[in-house]
mmCIF file as gemmi writes it, N, C-alpha and C atoms, coordinates in Angstrom:
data_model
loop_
_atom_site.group_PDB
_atom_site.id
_atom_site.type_symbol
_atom_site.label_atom_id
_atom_site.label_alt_id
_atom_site.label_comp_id
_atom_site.label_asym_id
_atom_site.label_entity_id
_atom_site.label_seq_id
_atom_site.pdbx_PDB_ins_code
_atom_site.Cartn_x
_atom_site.Cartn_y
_atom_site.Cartn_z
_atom_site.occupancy
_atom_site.B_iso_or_equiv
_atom_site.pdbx_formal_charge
_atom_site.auth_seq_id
_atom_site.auth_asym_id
_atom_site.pdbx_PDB_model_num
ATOM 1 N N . UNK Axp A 1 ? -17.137 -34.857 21.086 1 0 ? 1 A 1
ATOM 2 C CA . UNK Axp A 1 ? -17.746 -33.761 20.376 1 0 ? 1 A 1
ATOM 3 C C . UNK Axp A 1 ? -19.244 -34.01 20.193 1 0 ? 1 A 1
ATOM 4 N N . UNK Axp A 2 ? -19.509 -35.167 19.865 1 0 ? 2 A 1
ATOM 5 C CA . UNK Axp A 2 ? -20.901 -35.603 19.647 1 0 ? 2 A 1
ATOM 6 C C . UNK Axp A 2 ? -21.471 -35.958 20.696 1 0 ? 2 A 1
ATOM 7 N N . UNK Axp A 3 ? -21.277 -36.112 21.865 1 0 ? 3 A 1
ATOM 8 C CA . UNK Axp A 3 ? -21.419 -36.297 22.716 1 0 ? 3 A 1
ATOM 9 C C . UNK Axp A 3 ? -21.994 -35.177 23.668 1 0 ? 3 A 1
ATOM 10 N N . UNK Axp A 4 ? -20.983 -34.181 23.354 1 0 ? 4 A 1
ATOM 11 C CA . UNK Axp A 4 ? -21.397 -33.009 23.695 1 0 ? 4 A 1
ATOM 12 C C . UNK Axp A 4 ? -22.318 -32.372 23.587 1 0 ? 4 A 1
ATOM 13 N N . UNK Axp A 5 ? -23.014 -32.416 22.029 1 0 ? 5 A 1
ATOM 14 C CA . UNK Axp A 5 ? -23.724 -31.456 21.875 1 0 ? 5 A 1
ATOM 15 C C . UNK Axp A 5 ? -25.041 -32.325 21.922 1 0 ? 5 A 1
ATOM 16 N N . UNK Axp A 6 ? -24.922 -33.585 21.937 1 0 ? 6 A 1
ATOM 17 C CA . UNK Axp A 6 ? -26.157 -34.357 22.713 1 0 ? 6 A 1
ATOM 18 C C . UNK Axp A 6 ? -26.769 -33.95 24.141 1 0 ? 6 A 1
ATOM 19 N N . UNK Axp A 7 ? -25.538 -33.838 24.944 1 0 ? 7 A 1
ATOM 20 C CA . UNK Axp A 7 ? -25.892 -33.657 26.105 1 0 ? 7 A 1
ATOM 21 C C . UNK Axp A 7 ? -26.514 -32.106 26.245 1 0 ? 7 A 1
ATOM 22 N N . UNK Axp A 8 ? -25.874 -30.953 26.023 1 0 ? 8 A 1
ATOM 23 C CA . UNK Axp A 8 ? -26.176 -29.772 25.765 1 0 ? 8 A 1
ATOM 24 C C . UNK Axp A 8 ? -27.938 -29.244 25.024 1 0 ? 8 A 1
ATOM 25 N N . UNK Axp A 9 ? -28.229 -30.64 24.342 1 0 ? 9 A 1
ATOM 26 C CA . UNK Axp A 9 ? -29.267 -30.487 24.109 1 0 ? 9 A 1
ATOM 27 C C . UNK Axp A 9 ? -30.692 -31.625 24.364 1 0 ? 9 A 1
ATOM 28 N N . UNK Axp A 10 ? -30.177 -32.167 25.106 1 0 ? 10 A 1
ATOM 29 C CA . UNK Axp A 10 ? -31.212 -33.122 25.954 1 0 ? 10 A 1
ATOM 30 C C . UNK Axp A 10 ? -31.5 -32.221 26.978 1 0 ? 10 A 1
ATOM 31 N N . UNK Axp A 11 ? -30.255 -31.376 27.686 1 0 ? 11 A 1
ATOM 32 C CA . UNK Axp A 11 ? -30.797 -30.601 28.91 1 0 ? 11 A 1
ATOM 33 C C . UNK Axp A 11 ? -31.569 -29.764 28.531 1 0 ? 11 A 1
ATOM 34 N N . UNK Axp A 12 ? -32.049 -29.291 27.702 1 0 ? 12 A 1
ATOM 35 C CA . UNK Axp A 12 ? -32.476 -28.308 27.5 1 0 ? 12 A 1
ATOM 36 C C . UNK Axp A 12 ? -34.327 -28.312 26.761 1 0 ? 12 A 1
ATOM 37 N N . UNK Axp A 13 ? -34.667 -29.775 26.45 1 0 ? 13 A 1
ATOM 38 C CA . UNK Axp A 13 ? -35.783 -30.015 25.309 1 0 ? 13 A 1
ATOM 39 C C . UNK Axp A 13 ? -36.724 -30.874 26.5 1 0 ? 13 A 1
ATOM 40 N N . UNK Axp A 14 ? -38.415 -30.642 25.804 1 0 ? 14 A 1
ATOM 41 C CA . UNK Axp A 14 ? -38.728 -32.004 26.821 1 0 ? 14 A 1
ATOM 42 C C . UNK Axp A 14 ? -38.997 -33.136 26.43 1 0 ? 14 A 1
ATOM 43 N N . UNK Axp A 15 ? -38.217 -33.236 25.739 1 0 ? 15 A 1
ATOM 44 C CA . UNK Axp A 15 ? -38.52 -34.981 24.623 1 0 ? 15 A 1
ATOM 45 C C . UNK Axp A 15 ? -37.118 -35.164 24.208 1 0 ? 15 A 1
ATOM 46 N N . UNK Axp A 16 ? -35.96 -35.467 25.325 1 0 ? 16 A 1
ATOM 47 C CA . UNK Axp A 16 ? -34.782 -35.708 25.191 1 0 ? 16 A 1
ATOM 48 C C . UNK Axp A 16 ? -34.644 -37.294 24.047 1 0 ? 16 A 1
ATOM 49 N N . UNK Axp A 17 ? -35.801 -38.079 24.453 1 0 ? 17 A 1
ATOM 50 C CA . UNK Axp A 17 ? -35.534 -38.541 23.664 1 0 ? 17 A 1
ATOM 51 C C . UNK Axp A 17 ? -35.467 -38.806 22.299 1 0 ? 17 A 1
ATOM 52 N N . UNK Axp A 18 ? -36.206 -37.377 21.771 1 0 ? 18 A 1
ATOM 53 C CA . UNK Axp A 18 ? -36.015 -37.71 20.093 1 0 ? 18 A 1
ATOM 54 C C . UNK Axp A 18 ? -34.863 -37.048 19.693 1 0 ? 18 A 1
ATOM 55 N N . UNK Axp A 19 ? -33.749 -36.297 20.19 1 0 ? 19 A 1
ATOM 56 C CA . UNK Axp A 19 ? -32.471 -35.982 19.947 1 0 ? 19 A 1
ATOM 57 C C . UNK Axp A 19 ? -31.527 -36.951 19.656 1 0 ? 19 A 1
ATOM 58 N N . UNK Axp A 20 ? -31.051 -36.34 18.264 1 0 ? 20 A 1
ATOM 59 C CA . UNK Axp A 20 ? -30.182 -37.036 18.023 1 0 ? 20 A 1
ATOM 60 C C . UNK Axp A 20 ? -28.987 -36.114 17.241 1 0 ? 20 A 1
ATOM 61 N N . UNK Axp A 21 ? -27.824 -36.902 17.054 1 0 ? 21 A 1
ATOM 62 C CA . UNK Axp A 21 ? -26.851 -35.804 16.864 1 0 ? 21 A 1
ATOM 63 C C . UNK Axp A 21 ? -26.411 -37.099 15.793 1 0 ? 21 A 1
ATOM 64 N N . UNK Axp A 22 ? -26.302 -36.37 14.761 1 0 ? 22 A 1
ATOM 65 C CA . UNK Axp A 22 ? -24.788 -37.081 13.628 1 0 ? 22 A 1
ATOM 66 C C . UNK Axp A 22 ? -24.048 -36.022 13.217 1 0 ? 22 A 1
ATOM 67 N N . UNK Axp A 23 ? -22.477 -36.922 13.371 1 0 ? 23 A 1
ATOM 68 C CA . UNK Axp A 23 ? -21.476 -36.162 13.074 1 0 ? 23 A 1
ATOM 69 C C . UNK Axp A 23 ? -20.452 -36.495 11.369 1 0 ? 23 A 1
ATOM 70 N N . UNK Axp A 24 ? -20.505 -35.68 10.556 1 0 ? 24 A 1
ATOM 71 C CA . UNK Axp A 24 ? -19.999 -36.414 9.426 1 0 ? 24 A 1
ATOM 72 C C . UNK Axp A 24 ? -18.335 -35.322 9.883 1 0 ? 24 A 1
ATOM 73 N N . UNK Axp A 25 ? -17.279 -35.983 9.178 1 0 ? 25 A 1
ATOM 74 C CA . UNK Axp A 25 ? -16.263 -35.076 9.095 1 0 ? 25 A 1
ATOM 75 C C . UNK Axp A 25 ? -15.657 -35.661 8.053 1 0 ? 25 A 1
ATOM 76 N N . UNK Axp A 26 ? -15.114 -34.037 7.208 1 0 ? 26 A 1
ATOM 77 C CA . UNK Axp A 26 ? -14.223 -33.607 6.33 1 0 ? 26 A 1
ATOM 78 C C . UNK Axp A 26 ? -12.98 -33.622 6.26 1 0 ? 26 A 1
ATOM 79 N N . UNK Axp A 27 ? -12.287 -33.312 5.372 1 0 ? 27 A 1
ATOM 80 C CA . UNK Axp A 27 ? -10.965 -33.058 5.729 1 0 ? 27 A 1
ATOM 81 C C . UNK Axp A 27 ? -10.453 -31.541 6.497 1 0 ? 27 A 1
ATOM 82 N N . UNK Axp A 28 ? -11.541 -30.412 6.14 1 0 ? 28 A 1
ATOM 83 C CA . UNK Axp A 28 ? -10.915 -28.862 6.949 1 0 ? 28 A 1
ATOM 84 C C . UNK Axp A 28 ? -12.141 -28.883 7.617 1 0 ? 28 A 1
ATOM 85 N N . UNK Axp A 29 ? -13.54 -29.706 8.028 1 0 ? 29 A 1
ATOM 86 C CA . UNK Axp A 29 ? -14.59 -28.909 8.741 1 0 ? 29 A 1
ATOM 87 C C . UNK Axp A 29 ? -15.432 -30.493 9.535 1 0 ? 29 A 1
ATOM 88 N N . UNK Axp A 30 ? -16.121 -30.165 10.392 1 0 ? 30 A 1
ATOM 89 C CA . UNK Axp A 30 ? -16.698 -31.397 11.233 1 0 ? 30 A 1
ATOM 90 C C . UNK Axp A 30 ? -18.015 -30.304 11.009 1 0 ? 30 A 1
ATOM 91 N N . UNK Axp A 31 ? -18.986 -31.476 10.028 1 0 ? 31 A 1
ATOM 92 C CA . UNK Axp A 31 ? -20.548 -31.071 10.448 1 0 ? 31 A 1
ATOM 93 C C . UNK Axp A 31 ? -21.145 -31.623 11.686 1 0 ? 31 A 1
ATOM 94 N N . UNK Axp A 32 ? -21.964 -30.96 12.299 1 0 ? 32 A 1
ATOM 95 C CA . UNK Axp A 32 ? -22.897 -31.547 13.106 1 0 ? 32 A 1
ATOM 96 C C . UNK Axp A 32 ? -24.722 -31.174 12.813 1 0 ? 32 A 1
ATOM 97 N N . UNK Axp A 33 ? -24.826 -32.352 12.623 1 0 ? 33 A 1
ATOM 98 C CA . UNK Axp A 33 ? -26.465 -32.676 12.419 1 0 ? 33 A 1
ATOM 99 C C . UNK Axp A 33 ? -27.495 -32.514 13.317 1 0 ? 33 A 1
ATOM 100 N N . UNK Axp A 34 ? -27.902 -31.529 14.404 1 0 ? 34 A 1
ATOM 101 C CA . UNK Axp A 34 ? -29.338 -31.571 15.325 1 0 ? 34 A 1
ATOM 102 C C . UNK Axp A 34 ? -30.388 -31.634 14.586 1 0 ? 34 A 1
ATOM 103 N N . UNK Axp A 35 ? -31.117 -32.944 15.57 1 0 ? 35 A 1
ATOM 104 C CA . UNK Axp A 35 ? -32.163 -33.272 15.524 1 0 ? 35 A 1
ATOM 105 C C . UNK Axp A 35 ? -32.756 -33.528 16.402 1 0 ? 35 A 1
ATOM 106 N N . UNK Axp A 36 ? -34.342 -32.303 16.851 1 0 ? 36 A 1
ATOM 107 C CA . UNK Axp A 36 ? -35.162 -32.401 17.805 1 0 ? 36 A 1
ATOM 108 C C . UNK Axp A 36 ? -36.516 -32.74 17.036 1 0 ? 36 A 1
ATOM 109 N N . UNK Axp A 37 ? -37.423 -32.91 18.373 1 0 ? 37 A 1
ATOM 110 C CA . UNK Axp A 37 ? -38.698 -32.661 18.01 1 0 ? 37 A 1
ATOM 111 C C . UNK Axp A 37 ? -39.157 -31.37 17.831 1 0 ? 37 A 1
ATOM 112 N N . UNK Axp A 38 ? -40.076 -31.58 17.019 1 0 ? 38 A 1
ATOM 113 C CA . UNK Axp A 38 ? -40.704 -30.242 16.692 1 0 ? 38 A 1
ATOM 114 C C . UNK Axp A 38 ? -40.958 -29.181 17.159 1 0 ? 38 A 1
ATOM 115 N N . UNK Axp A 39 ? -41.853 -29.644 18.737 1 0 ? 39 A 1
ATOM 116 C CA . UNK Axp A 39 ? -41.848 -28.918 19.216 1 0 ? 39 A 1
ATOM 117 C C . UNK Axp A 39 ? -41.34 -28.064 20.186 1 0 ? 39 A 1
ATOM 118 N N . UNK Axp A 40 ? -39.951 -28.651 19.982 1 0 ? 40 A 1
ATOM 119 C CA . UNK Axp A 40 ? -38.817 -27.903 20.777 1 0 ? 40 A 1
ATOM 120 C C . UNK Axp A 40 ? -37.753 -27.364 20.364 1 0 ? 40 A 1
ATOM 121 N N . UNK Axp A 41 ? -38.248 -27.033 18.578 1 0 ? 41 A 1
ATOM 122 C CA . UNK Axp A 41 ? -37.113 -26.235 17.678 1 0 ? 41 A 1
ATOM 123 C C . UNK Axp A 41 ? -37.156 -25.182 18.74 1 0 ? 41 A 1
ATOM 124 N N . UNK Axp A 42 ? -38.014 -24.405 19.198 1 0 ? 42 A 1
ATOM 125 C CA . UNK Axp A 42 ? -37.9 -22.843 19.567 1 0 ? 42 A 1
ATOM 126 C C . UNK Axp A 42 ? -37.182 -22.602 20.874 1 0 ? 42 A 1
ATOM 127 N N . UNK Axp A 43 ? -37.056 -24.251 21.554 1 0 ? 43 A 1
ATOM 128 C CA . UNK Axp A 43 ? -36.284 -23.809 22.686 1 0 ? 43 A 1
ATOM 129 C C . UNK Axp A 43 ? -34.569 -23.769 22.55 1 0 ? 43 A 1
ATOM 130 N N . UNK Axp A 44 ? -34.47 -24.358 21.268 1 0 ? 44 A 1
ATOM 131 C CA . UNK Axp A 44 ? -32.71 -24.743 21.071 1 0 ? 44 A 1
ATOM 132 C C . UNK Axp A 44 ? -32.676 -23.902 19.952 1 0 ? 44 A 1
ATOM 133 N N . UNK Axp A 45 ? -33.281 -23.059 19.345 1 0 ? 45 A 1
ATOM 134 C CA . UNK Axp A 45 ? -32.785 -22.058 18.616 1 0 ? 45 A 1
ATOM 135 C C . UNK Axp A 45 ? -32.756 -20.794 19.395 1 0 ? 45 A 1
ATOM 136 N N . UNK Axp A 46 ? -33.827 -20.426 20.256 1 0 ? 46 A 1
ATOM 137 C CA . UNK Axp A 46 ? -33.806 -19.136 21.002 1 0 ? 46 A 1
ATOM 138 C C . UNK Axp A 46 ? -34.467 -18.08 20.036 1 0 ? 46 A 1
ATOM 139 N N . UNK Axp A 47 ? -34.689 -16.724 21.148 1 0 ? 47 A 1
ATOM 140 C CA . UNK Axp A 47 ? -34.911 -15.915 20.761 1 0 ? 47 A 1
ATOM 141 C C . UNK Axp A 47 ? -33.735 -15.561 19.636 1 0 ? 47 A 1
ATOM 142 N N . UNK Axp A 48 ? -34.358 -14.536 18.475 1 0 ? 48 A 1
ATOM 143 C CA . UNK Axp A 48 ? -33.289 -14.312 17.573 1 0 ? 48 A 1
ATOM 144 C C . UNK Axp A 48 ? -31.979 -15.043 17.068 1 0 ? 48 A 1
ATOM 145 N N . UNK Axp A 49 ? -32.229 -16.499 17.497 1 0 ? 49 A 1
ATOM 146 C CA . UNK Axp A 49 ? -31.15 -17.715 17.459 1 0 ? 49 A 1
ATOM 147 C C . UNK Axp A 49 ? -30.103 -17.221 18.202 1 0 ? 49 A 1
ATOM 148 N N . UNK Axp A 50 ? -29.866 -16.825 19.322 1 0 ? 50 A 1
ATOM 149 C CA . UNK Axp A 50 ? -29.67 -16.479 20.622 1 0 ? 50 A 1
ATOM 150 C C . UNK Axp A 50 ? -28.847 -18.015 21.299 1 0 ? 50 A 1
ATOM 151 N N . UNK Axp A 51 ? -29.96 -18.785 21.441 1 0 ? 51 A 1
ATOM 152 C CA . UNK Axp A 51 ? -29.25 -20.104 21.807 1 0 ? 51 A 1
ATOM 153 C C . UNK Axp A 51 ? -28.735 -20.551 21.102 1 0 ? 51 A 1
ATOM 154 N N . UNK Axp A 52 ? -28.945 -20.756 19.375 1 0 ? 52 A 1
ATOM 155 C CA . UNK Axp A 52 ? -28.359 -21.365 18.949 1 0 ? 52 A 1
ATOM 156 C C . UNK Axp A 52 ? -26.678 -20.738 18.263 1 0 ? 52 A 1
ATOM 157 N N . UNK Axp A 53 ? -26.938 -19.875 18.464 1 0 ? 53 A 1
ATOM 158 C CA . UNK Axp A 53 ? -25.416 -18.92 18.582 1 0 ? 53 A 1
ATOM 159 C C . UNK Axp A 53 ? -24.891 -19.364 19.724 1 0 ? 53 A 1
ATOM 160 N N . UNK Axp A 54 ? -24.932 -19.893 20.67 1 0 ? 54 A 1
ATOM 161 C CA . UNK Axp A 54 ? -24.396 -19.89 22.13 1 0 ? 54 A 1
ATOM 162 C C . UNK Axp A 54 ? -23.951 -21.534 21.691 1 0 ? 54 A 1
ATOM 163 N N . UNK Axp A 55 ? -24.912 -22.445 20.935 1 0 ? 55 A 1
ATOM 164 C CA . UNK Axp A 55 ? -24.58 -23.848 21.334 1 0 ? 55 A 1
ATOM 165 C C . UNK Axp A 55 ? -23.221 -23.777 20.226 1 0 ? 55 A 1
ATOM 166 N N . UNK Axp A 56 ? -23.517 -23.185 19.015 1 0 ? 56 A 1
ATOM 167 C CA . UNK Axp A 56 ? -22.273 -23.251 18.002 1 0 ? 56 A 1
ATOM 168 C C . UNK Axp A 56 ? -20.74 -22.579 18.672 1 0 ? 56 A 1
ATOM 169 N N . UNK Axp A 57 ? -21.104 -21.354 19.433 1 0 ? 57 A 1
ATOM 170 C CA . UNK Axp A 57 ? -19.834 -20.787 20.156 1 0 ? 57 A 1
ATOM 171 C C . UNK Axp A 57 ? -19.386 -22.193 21.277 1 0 ? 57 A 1
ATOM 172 N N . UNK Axp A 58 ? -20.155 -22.61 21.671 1 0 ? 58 A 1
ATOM 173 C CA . UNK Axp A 58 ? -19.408 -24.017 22.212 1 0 ? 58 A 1
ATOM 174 C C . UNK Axp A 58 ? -18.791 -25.051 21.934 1 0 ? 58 A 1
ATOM 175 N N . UNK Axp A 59 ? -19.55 -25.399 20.793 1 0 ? 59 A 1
ATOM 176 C CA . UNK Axp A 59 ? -18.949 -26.45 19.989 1 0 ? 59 A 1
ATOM 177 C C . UNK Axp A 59 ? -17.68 -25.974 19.242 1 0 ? 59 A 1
ATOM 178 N N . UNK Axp A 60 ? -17.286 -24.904 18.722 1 0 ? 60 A 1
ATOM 179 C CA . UNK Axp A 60 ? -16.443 -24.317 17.841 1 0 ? 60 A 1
ATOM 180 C C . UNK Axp A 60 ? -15.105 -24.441 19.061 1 0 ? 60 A 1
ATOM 181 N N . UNK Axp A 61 ? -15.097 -24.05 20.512 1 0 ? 61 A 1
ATOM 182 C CA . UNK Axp A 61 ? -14.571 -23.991 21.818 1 0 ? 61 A 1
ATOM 183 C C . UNK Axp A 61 ? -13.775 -24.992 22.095 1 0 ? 61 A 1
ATOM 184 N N . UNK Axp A 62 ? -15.15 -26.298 21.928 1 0 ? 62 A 1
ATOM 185 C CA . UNK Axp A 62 ? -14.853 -27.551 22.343 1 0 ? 62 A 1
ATOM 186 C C . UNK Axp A 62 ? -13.501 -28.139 21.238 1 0 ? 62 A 1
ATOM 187 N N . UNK Axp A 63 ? -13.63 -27.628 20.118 1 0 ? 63 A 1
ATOM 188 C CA . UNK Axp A 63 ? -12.702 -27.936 18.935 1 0 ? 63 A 1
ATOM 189 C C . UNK Axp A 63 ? -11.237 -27.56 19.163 1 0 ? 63 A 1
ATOM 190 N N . UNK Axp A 64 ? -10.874 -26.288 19.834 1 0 ? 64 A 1
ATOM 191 C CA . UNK Axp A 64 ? -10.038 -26.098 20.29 1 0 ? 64 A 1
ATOM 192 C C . UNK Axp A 64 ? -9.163 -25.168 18.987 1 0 ? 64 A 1
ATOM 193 N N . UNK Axp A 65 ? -7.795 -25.267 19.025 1 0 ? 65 A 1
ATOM 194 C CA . UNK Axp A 65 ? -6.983 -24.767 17.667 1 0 ? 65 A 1
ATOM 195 C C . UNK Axp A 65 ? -6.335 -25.714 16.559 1 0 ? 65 A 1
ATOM 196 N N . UNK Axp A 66 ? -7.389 -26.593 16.426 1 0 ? 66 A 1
ATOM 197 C CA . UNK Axp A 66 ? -7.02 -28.159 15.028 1 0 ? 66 A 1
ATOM 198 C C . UNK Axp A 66 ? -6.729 -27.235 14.135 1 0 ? 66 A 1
ATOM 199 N N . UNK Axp A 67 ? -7.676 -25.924 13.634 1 0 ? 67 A 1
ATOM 200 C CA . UNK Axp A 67 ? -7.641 -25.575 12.42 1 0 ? 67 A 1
ATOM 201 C C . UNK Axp A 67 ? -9.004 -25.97 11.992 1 0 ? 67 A 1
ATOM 202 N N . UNK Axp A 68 ? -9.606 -27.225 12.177 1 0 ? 68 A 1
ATOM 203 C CA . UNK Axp A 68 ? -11.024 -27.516 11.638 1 0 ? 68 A 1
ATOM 204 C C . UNK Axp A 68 ? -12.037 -26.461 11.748 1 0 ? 68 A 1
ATOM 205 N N . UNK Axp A 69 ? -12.632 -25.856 11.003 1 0 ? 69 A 1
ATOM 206 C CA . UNK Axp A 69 ? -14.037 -25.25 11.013 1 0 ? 69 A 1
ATOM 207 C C . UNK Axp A 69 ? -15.093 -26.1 11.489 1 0 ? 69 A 1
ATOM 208 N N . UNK Axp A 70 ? -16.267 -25.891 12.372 1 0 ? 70 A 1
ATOM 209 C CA . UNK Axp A 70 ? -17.04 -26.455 13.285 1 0 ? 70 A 1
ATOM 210 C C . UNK Axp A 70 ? -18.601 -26.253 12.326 1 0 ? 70 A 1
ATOM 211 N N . UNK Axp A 71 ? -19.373 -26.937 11.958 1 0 ? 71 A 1
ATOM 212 C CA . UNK Axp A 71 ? -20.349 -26.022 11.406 1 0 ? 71 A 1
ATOM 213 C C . UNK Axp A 71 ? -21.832 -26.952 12.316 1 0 ? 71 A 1
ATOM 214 N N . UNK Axp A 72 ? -22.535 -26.428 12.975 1 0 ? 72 A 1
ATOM 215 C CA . UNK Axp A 72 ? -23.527 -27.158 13.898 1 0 ? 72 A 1
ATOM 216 C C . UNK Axp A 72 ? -25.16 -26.652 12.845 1 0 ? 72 A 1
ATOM 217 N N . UNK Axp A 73 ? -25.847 -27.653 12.583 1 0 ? 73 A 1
ATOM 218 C CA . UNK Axp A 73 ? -26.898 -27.73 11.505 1 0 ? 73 A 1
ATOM 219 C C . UNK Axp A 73 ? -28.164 -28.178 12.796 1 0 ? 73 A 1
ATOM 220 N N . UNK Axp A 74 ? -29.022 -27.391 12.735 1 0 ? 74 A 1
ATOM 221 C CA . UNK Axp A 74 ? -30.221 -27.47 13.501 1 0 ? 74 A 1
ATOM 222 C C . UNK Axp A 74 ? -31.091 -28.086 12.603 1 0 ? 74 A 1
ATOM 223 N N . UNK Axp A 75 ? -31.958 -29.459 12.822 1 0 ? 75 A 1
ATOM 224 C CA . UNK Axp A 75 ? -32.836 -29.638 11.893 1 0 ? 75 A 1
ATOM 225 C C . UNK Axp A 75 ? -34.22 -29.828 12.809 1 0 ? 75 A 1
C-alpha cells in the first residue's frame, strides 16, 4: 500500500527524492501521509485536485473490500 503510493508519486514529481509516504493504521481506516517538495504540490494535486482525486480513487482500489476506509493526506 505504501509502496504504492510512493511509486505513483515519484513518477510523477521532479525531486522524487524528497517523497515520502507514512502510513499510520487504525482499527476501521489506514491514513496515508504525502510528502513532496514544494514545488511539486501542483503537480500531485492537479488542476481542481483532479490528480489528487485520481491518486485517492487508487489507493481506496488498491484496498480492495476489508471494509477499511482509505484516507490519503497530501502535505
Amino acid at each position: 500500500m505504501q509502496e504504492l503510493l510512493e511509486f505513483i508519486a515519484k513518477s510523477m514529481v521532479t525531486d522524487p527524492d524528497a517523497v515520502e509516504v507514512t502510513l499510520e493504521e487504525k482499527e476501521n481506516a489506514i491514513m496515508l501521509q504525502l510528502h513532496v517538495a514544494e514545488e511539486d504540490m501542483g503537480k500531485v494535486i492537479g488542476k481542481q485536485g483532479r490528480i489528487a482525486k485520481a491518486i485517492r480513487t487508487v489507493m481506496k482500489a488498491a484496498v480492495g473490500g476489508n471494509g477499511k476506509k482509505v484516507i490519503v493526506d497530501i502535505e
